[in-house]
N, C-alpha and C positions, 0 to 999 in steps of 0.2 A: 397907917390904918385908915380905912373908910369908913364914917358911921352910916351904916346902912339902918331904915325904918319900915321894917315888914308890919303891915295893918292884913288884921285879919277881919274876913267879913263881919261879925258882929262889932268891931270896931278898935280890936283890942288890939296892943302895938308893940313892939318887940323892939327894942333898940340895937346893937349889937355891931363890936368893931371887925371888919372884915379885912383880912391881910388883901393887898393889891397882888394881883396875880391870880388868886381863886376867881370862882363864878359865885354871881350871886345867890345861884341855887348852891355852891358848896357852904356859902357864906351863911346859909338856912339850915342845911342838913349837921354843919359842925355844931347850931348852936340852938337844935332842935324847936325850929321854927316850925308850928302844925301850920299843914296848909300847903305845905312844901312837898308833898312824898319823893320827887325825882326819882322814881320808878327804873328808869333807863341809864341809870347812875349819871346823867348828863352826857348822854351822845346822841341828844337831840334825835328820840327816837320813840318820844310819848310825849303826852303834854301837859304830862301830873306835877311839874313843876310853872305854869303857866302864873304870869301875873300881870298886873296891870299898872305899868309906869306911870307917875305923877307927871301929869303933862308938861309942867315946867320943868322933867329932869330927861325927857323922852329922846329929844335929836342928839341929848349925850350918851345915849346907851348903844350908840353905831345902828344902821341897816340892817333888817330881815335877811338872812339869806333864803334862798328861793327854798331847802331843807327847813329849816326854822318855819317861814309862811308854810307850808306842804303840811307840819304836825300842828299845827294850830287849828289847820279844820278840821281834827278830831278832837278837839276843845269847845267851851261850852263858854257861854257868855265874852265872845272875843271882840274888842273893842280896838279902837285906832292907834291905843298905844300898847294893847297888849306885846308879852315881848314872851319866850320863854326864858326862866330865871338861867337855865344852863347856858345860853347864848352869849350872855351878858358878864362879860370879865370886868370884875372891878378894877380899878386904876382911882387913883387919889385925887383926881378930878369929879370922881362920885361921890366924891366925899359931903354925904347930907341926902345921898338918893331915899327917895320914897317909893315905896310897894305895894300893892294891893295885893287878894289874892281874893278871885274870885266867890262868888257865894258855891260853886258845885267842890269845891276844894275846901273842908271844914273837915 
């Protein structure tokens, strides 16, 4: 399991072990993380799952695909490590990853 750390804009932080192999937007929606809607069930085809990687955990979360960057410019306050949560498959190497989620996502 990965301990995954969803902070929500007011500040408030959600701990939660995520099996490797989900995303870490499933790894939200199983453990009712607000902040998360994933709308598109994660087929990277909204950006309501949209968050923003702790920059010390960013060059672990793998490359944008050019789909990924393309739903991001319908996102709101996107930043250089924004990532969308469905993109991003846990593996036990995330294990301590950090999250944001935007303030337009509350």
């Amino acid at each position: 399991m990965a301990k995954i750390t969803y902070i929500e804009h007011d500040g408030s932080e959600h701990v939660v072990d995520v099996k490797p192999g989900l995303s870490v937007m499933e790894g939200a929606v199983r453990n009712n993380i607000p902040g998360i809607d994933a709308d598109c069930g994660g087929a990277c085809a909204c950006a309501t799952c949209h968050v923003h990687v702790d920059p010390a955990w960013f060059d672990r979360t793998g490359e944008r695909s050019v789909m990924e960057e393309s739903m991001l410019d319908f996102a709101d306050n996107v930043t250089e490590t924004s990532r969308l949560s469905c993109q991003i498959p846990v593996t036990d190497a995330l294990d301590g990853l950090i999250v944001r989620m935007p303030e337009s996502q509350h």
